[in-house]
N, CA, C and O of each residue as an XYZ file, in Angstrom:
660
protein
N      17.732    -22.925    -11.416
C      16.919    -22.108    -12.294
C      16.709    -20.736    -11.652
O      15.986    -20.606    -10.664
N      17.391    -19.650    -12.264
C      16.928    -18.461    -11.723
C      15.583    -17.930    -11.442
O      14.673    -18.285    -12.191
N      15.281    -16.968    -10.274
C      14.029    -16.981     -9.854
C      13.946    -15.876     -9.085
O      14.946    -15.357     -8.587
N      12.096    -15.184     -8.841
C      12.282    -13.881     -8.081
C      10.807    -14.388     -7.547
O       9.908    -15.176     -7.843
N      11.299    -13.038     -6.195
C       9.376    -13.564     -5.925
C       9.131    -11.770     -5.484
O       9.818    -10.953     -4.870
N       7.619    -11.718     -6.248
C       7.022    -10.352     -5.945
C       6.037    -10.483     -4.513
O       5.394    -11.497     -4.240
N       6.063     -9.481     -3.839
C       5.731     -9.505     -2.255
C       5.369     -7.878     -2.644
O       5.737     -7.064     -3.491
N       4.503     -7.915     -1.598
C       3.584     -6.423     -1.114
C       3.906     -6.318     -0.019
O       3.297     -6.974      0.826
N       5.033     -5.412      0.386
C       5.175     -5.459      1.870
C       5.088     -3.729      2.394
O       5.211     -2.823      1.569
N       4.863     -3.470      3.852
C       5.140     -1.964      3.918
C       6.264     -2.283      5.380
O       6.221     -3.328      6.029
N       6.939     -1.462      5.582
C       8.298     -1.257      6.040
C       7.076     -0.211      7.438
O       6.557      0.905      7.452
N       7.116     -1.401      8.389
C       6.092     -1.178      9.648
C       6.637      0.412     10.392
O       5.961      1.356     10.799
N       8.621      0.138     10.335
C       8.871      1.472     11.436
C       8.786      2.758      9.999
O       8.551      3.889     10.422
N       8.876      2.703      9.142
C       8.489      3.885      8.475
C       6.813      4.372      8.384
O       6.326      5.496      8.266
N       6.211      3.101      8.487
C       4.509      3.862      8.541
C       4.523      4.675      9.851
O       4.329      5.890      9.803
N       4.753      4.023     11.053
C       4.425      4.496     12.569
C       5.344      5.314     12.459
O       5.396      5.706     13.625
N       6.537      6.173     11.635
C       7.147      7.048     11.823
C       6.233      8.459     10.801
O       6.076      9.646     11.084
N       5.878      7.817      9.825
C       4.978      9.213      9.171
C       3.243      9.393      9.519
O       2.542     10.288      9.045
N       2.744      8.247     10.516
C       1.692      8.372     11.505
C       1.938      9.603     12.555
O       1.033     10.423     12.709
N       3.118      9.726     13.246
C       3.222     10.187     14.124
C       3.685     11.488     13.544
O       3.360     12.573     14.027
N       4.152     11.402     12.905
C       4.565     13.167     12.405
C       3.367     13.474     11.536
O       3.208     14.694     11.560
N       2.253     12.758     10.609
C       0.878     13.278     11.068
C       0.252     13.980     11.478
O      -0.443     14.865     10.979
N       0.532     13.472     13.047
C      -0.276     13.518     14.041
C       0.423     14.496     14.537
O      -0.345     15.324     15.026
N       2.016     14.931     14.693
C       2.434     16.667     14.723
C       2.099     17.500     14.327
O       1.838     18.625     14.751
N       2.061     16.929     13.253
C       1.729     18.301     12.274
C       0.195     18.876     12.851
O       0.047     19.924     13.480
N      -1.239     17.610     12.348
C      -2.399     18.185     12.677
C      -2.488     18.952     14.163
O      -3.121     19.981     14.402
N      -1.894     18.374     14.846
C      -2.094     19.214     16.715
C      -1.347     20.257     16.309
O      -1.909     21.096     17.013
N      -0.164     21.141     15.480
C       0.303     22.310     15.918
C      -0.800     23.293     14.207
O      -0.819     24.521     14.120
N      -1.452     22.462     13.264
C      -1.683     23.189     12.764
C      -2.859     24.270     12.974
O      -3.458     24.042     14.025
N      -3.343     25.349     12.291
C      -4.264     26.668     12.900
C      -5.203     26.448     12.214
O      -6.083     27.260     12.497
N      -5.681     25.396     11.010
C      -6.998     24.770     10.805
C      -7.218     23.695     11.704
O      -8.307     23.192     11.430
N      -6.792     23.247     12.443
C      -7.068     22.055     13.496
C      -7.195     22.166     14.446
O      -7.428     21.203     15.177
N      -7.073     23.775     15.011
C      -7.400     24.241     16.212
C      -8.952     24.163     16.709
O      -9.950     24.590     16.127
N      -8.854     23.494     17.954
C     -10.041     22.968     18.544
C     -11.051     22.226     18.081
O     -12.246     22.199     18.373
N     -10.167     21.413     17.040
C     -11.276     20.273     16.148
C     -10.191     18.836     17.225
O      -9.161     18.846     17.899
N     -11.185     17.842     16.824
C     -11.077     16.831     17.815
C      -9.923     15.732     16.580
O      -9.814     14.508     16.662
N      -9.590     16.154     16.091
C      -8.514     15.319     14.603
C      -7.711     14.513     15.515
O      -7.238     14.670     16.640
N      -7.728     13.466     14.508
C      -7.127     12.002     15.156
C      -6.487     11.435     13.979
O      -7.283     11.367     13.042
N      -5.349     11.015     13.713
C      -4.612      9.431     12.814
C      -4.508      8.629     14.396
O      -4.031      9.068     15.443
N      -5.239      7.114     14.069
C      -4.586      6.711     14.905
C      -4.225      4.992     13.781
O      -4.820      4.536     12.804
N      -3.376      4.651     14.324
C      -2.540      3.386     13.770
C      -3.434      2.419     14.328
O      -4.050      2.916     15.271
N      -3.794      1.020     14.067
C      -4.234      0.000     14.334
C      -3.123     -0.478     15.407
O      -1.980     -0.054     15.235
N      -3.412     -1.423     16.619
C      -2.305     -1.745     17.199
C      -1.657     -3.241     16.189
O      -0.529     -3.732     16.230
N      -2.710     -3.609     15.448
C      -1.929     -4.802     14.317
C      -1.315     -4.468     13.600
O      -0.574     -5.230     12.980
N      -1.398     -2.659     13.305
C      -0.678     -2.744     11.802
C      -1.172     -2.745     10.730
O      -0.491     -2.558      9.722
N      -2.970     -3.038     10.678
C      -3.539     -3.432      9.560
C      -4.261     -2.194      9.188
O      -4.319     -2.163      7.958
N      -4.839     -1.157      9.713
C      -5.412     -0.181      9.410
C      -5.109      0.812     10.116
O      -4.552      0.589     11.191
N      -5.376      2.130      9.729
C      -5.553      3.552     10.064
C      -6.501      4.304      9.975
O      -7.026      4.366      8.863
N      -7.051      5.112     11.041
C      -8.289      5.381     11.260
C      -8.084      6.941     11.448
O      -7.340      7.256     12.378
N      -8.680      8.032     10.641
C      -8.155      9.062     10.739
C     -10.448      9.531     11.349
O     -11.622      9.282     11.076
N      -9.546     10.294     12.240
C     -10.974     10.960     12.873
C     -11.137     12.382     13.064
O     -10.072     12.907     13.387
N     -12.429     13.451     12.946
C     -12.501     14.410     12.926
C     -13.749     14.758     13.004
O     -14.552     13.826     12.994
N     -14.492     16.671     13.138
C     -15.546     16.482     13.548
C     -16.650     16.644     11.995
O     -17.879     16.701     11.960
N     -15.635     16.685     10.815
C     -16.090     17.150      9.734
C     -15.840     16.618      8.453
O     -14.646     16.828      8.239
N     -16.412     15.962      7.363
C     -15.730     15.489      6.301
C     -14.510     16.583      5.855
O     -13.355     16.166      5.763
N     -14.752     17.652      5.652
C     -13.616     18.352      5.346
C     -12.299     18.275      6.182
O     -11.210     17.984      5.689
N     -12.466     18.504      7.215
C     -11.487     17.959      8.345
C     -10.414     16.677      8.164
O      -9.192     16.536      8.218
N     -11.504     15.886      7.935
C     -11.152     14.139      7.946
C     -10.040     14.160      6.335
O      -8.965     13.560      6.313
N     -10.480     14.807      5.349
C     -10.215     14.885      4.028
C      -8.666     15.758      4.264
O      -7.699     15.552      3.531
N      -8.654     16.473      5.095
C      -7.037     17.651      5.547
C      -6.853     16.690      6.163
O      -6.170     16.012      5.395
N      -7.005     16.075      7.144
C      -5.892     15.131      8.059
C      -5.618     14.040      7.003
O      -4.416     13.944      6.757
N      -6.505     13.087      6.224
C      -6.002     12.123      5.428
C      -4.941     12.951      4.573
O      -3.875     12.457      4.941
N      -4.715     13.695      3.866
C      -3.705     14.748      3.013
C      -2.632     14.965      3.847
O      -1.624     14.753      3.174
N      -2.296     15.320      5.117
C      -1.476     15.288      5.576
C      -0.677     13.809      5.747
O       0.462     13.541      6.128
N      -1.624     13.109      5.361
C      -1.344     11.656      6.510
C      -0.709     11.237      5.362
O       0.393     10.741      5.595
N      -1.129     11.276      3.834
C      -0.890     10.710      2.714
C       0.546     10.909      2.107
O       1.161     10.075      1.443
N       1.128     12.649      2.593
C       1.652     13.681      1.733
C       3.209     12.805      3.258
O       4.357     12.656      2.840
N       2.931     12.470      4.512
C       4.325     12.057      4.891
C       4.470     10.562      4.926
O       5.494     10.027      5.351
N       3.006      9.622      4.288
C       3.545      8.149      3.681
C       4.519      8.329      2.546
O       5.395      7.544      2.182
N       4.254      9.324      2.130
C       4.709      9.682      0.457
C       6.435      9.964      0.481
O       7.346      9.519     -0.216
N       6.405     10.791      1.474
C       7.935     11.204      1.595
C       8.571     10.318      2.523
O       9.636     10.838      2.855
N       8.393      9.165      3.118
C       8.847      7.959      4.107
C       9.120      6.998      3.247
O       9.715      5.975      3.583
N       8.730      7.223      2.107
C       8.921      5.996      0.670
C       7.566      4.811      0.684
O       7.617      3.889     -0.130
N       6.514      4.898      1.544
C       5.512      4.172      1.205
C       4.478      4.458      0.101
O       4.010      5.566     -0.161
N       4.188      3.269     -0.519
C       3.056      3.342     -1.956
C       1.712      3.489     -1.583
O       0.794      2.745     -1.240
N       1.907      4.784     -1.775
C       0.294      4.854     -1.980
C      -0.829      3.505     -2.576
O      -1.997      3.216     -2.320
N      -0.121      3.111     -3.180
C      -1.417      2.157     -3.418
C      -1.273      0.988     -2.801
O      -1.622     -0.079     -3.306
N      -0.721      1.115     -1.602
C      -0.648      0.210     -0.856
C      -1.543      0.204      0.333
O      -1.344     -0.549      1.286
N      -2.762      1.246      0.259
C      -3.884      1.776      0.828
C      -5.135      1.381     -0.018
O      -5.098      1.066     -1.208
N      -6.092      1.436      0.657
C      -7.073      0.754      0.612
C      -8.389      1.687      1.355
O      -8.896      1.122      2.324
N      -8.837      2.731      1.070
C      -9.929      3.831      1.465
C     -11.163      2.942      1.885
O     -11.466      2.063      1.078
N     -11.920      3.048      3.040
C     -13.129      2.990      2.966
C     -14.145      3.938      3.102
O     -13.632      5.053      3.193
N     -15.447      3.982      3.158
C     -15.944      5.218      3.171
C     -16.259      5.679      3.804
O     -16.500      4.991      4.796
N     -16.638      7.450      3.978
C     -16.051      7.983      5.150
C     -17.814      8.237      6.381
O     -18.945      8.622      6.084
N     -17.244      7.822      7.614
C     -18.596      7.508      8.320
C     -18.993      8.523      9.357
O     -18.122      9.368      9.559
N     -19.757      8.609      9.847
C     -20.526      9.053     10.846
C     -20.584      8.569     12.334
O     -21.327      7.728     12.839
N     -19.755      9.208     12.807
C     -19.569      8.154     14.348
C     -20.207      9.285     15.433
O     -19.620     10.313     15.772
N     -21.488      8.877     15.879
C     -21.653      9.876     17.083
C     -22.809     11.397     16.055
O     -23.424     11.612     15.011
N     -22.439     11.966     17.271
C     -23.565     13.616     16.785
C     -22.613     14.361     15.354
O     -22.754     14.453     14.135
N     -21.640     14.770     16.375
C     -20.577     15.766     15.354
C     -19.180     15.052     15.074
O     -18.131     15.695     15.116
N     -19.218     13.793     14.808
C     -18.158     13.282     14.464
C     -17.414     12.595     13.319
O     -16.891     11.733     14.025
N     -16.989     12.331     12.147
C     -16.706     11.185     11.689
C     -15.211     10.807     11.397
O     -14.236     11.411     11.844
N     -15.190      9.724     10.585
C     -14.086      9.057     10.523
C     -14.068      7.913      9.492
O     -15.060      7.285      9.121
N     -12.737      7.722      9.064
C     -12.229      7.089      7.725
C     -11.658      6.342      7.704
O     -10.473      6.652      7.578
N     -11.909      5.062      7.785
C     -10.727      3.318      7.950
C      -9.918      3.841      6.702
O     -10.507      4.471      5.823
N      -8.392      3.546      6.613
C      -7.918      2.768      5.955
C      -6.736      2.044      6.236
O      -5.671      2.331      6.784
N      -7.412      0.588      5.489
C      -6.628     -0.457      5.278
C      -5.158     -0.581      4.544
O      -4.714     -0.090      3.506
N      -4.759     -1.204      5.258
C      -3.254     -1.351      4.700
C      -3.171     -2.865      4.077
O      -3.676     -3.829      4.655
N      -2.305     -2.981      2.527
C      -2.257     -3.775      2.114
C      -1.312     -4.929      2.527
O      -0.235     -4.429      2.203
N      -1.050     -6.002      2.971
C       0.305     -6.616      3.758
C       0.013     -8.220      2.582
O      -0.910     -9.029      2.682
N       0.830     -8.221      1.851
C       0.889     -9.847      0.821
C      -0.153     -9.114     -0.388
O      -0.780     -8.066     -0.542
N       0.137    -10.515     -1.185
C      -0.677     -9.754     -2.246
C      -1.803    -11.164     -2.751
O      -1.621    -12.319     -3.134
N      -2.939    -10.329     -2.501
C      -4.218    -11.014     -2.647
C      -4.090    -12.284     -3.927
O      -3.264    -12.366     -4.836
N      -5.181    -13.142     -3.603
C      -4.877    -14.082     -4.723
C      -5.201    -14.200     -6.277
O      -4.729    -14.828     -7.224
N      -6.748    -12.841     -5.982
C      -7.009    -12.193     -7.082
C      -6.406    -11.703     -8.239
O      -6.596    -12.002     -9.418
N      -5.399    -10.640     -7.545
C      -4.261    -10.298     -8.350
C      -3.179    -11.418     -8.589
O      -2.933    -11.770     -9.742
N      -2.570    -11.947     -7.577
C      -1.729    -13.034     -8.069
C      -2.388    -13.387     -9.242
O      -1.782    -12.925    -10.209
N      -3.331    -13.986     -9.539
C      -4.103    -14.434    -10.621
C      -4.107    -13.758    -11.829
O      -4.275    -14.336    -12.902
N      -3.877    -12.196    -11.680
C      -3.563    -11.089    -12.716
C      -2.026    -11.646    -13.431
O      -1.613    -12.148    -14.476
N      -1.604    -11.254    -12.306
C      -0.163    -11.244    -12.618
C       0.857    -12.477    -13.604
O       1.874    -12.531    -14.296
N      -0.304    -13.374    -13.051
C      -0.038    -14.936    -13.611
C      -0.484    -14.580    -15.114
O       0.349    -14.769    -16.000
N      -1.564    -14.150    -15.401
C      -2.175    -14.143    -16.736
C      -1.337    -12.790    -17.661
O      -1.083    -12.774    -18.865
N      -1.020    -11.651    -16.545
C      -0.236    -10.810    -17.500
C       1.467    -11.708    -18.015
O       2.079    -11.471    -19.056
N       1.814    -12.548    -17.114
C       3.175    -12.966    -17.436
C       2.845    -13.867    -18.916
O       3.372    -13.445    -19.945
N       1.963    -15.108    -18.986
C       1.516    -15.594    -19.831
C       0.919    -15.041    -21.474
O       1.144    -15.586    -22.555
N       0.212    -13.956    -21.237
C      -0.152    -13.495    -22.302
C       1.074    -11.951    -23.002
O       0.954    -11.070    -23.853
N       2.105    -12.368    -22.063
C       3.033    -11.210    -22.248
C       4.066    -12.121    -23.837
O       4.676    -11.573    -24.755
N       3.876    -13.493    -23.575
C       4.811    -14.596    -24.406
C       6.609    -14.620    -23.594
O       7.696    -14.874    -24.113
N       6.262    -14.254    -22.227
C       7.821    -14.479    -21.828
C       8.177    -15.535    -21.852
O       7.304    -16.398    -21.753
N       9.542    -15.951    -21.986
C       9.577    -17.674    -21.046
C      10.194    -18.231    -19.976
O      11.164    -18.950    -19.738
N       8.738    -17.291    -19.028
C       8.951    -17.504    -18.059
C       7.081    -18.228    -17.013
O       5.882    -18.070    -17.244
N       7.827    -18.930    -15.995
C       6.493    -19.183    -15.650
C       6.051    -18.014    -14.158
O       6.682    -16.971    -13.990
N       5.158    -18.346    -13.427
C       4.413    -17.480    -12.258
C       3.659    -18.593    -11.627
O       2.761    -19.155    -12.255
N       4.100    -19.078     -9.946
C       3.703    -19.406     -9.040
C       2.946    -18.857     -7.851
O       3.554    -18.443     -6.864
N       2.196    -18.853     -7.897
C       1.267    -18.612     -6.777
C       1.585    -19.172     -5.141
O       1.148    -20.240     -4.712
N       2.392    -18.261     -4.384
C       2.918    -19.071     -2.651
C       1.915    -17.902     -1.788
O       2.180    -16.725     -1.542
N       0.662    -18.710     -1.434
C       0.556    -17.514     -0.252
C       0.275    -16.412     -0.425
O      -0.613    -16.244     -1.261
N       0.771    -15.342      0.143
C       0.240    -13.994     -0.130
C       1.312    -13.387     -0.940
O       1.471    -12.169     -0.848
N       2.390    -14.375     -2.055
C       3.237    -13.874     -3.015
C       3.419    -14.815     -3.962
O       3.113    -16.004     -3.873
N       3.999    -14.177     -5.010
C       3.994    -14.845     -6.668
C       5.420    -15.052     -6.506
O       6.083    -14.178     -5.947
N       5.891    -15.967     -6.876
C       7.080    -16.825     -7.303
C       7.162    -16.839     -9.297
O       6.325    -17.412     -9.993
N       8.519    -15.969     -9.903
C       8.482    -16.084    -11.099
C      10.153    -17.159    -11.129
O      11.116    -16.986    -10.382
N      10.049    -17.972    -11.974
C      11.394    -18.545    -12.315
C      11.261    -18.472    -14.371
O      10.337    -18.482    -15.184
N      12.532    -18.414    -14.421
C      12.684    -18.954    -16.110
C      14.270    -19.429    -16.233
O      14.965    -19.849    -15.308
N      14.701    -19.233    -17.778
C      15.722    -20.122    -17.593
C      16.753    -19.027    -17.839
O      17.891    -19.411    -18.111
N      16.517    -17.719    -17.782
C      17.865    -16.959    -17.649
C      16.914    -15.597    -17.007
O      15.729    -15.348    -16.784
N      18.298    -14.896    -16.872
C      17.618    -13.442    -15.889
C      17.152    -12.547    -16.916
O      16.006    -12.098    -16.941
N      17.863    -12.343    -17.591
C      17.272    -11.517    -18.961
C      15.254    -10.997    -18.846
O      14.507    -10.041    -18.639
N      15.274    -12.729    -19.219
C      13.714    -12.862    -18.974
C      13.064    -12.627    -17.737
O      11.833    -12.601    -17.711
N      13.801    -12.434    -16.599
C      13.156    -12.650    -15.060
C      13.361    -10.901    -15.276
O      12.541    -10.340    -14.549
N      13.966    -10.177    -15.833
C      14.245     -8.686    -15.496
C      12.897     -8.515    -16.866
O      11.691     -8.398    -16.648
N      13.209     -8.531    -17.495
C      11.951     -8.229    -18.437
C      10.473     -8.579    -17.937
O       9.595     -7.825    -18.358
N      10.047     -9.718    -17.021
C       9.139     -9.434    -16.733
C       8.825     -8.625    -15.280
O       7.751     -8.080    -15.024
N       9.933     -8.666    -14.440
C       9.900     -7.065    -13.945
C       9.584     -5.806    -13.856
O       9.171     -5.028    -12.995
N       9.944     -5.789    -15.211
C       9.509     -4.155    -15.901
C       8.490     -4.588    -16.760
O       8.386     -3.659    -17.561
N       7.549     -5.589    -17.113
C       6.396     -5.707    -17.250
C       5.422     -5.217    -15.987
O       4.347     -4.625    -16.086
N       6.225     -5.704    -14.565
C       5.039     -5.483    -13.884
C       5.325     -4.336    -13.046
O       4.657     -4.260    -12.015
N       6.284     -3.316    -13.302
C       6.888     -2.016    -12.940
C       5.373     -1.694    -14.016
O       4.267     -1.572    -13.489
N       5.574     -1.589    -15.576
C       5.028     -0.658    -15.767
C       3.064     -1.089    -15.974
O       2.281     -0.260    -16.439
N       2.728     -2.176    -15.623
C       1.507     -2.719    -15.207
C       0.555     -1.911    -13.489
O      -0.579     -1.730    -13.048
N       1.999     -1.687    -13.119
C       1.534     -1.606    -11.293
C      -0.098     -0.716    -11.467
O      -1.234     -1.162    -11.305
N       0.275      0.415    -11.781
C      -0.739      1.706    -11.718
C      -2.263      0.939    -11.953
O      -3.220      0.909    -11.180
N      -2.074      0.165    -13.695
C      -3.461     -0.621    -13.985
C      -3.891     -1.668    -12.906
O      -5.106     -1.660    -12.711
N      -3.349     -2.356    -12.336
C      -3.320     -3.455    -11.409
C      -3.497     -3.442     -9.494
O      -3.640     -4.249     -8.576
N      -3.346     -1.660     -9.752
C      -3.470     -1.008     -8.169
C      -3.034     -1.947     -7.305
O      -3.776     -2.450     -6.462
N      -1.457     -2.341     -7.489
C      -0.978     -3.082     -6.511
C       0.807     -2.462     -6.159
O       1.707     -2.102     -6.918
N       0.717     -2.567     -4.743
C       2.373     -1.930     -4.773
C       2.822     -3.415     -4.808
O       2.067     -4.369     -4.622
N       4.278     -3.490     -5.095
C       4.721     -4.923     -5.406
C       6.423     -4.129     -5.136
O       6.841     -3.069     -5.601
N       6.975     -4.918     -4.406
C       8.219     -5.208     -4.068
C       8.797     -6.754     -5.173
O       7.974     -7.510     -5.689
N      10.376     -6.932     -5.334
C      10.865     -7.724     -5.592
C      11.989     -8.178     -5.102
O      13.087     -7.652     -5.285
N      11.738     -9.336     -4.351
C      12.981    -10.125     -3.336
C      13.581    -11.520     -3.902
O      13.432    -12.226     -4.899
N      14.144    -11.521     -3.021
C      15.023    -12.998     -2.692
C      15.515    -13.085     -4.270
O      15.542    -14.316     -4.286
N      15.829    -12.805     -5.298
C      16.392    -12.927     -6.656
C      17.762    -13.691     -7.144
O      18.962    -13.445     -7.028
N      17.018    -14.703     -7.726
C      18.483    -16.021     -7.603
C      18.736    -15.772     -9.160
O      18.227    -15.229    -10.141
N      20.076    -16.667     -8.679
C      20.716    -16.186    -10.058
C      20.658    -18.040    -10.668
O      21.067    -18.333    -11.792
């Protein structure tokens, strides 16, 4: 029975490659001169912590940080903002989380958009990914581009692997 499975993944050496050119850019730029600006990467992988001595600051380094995920081919909405804090006298700083699998919440979306779409096809829930099978590809590509053009409402990046025939 043909079959696909949707996965949220981010491609680890392209993040730590547009972290670090970031982090070029803010040290040679002439608004960042003698401000204390920081991206730094989680050593897990799971978050990014951009630091500075000013919300405005913090708001230019996240823009930079955003503008070379963007051109490395990572989804923006594969981020996750928290809000922006106060660390110290003159300091703050901005978690964000990186999305890695896809929550069960949404799986749960995704299940109910396939269902109320009338495909005939079903949606399995594995873990931190959805498993779709039906009985031809036709239908496995159609609900594809159900959830191509769902993504934006659903604020989820979604990859599609392993695709059997």
């Amino acid at each position: 029975m043909p079959s696909f499975d949707v996965v949220s993944k981010i491609d680890i050496a392209e993040l730590d490659n547009a972290v670090n050119q970031a982090k070029k850019e803010i040290s040679t730029r002439y608004d960042f001169q003698g401000v204390n600006g920081d991206i730094v990467l989680a050593p897990d992988k799971t978050s990014i912590t951009v630091k500075a001595n000013s919300e405005d600051k913090v708001q230019a380094a996240k823009e930079v940080l955003l503008n070379k995920l963007a051109k490395r081919g990572i989804s923006l909405l594969a981020l996750e903002y928290e809000p922006i804090e106060k660390t110290g006298l003159s300091n703050v700083k901005q978690l964000i989380k990186l999305q890695q699998g896809i929550p069960v919440e949404k799986s749960k979306e995704l299940v109910k958009l396939l269902k109320d779409s009338k495909l005939k096809v079903q949606g399995s829930i594995q873990a931190d990914q959805l498993r779709v099978t039906g009985k031809n590809k036709d239908d496995l590509q159609a609900a594809m581009a159900l959830f191509r053009k769902e993504a934006d409402k659903l604020q989820l990046d979604m990859q599609f692997t392993n695709f059997r025939d």
